[in-house]
C-alpha positions in Angstrom: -6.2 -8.0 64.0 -9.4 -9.8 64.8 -10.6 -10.5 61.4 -10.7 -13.6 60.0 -11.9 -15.5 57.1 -15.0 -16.4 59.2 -16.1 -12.9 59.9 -17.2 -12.2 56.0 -20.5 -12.2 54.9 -21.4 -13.9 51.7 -24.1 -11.9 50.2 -25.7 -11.4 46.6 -25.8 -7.9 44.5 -29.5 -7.6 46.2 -27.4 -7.4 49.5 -29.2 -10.7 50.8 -27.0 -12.8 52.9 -26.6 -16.3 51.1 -24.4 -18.3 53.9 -25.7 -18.7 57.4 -23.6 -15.9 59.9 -24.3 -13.9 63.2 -22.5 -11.0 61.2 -24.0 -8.7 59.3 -23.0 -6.6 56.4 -21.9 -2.7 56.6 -24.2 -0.7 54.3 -22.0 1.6 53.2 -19.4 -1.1 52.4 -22.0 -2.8 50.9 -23.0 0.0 48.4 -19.4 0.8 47.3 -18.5 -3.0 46.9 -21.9 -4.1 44.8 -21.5 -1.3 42.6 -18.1 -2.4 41.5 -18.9 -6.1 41.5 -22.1 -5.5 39.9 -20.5 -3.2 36.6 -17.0 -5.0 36.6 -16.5 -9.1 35.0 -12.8 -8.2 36.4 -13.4 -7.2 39.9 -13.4 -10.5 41.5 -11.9 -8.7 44.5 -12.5 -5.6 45.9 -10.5 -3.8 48.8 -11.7 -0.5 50.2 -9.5 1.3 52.9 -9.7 3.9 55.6 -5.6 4.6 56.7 -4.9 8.0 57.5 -2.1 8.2 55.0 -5.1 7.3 52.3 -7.6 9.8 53.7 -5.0 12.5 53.7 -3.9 12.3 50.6 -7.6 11.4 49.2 -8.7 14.8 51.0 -5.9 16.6 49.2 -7.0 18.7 46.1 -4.0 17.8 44.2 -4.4 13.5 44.8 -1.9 11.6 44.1 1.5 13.7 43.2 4.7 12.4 41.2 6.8 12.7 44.6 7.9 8.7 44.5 8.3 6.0 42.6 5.2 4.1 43.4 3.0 7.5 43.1 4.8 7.4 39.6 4.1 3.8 38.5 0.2 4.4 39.9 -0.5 7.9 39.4 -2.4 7.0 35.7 -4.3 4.0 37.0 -5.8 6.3 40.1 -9.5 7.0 39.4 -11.1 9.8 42.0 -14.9 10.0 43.3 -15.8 12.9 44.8 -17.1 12.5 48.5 -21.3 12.4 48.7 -21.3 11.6 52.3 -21.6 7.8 53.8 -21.7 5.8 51.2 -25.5 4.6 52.2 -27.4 6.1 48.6 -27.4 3.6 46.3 -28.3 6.4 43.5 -24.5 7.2 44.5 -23.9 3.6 42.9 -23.8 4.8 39.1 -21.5 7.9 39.9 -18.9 5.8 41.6 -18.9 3.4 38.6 -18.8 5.9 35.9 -15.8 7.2 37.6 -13.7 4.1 38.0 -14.0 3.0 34.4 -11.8 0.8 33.3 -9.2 1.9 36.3 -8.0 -0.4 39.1 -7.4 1.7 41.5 -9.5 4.8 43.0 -9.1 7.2 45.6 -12.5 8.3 47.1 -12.1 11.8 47.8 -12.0 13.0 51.7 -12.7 9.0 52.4 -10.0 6.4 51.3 -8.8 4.1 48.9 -9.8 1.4 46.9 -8.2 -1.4 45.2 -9.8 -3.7 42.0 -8.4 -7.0 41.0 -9.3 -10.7 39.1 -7.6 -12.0 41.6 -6.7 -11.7 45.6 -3.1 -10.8 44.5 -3.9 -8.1 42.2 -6.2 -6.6 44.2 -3.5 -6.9 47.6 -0.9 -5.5 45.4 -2.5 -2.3 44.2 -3.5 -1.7 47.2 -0.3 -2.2 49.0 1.5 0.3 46.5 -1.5 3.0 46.5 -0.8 3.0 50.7 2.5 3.1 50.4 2.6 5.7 47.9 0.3 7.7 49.8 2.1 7.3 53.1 5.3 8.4 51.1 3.1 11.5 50.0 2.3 11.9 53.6 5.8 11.8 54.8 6.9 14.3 51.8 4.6 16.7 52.4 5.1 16.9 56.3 7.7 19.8 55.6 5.9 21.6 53.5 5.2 21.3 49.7 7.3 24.3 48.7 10.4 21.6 49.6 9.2 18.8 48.2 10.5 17.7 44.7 8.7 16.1 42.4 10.0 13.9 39.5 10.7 15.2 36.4 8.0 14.6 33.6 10.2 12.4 31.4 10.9 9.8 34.5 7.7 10.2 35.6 6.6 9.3 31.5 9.5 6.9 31.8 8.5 5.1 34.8 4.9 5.0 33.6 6.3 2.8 30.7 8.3 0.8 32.2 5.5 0.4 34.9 3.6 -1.9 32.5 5.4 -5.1 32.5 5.5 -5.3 36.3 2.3 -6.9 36.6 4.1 -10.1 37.7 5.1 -8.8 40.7 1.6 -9.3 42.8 2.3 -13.4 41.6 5.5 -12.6 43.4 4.0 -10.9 46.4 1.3 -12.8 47.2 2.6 -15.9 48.6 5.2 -13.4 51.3 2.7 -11.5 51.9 0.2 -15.0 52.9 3.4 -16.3 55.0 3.9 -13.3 57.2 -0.5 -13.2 57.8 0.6 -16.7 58.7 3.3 -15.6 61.1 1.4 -12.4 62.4 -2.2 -13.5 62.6 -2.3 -17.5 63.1 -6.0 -18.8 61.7 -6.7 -15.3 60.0 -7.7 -17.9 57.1 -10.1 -19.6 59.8 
């Protein structure tokens, strides 16, 4: 709830910082960031989480299961990495690359999510949906999984489908999502 647009750190792919700041940078957050902005044109914005609901279901062998309708729409744009530790080898750089791809989304195994985007929307929106379908997971799974059901492979193919002409809905989104940070957190944007 502290953070605020003043608390980044501008820095280049070398990892210098290039804006005058009392912060500094987090090295692990700095090696799983410049790899993706380094290999991707697209990822203008990058958005790397640490929610328990995200580490759960990242620590869980399965990843990502058809239990909801979000997990549905996402579960084919997940990428996975598996875990090498603090993310402070920048040899681990080329692995975590090679296995996002083309994907937006990724779920770093026993660490967190991750979110990939052209723009601040796209990015907020993936990962919104990738929490809340791991939270849902979360929830589902709480009774154990012999109980859960999962959805049928032709909704789940069907959903997938009809999954790819939502992509206006982070345009949509966005500007809630900016008025309740405005509500919430006055001078976040400061």
């Amino acid at each position: 709830e502290e953070m605020t647009a003043s608390c980044l750190v501008k820095v280049d792919l070398d990892g210098n910082i290039v804006q005058e700041t009392e912060n500094f940078i987090n090295p692990a957050g700095f090696t799983i960031h410049s790899a993706i902005h380094g290999a991707r044109e697209d990822a203008h914005f990058v958005i790397h989480l640490h929610t328990v609901a995200g580490v759960g279901v990242a620590a869980q062998q399965e990843g990502l299961l058809p239990i909801g309708q979000n997990a549905c729409l996402l579960q084919h744009q997940v990428a996975y990495h598996g875990y090498e530790g603090l993310a402070l080898n920048h040899d681990e750089r080329e692995r975590l690359v090679a296995d996002l791809g083309d994907k937006p989304l990724m779920l770093l195994r026993n660490h967190g999510t991750l979110a990939v985007g052209q723009t601040a929307a796209q990015a907020w929106i993936g990962i919104f949906f990738l929490e809340r379908a791991c939270a849902q997971q979360v929830a589902a799974l709480s009774g154990g999984r012999e109980h859960v059901l999962f959805a049928p492979d032709a909704a789940q193919a069907e959903t997938k489908e009809q999954g790819r002409g939502i992509g206006f809905i982070s345009a949509l989104a966005w500007p809630g999502a900016l008025r309740m940070l405005d509500r919430k957190s006055p001078g976040y944007d400061t």
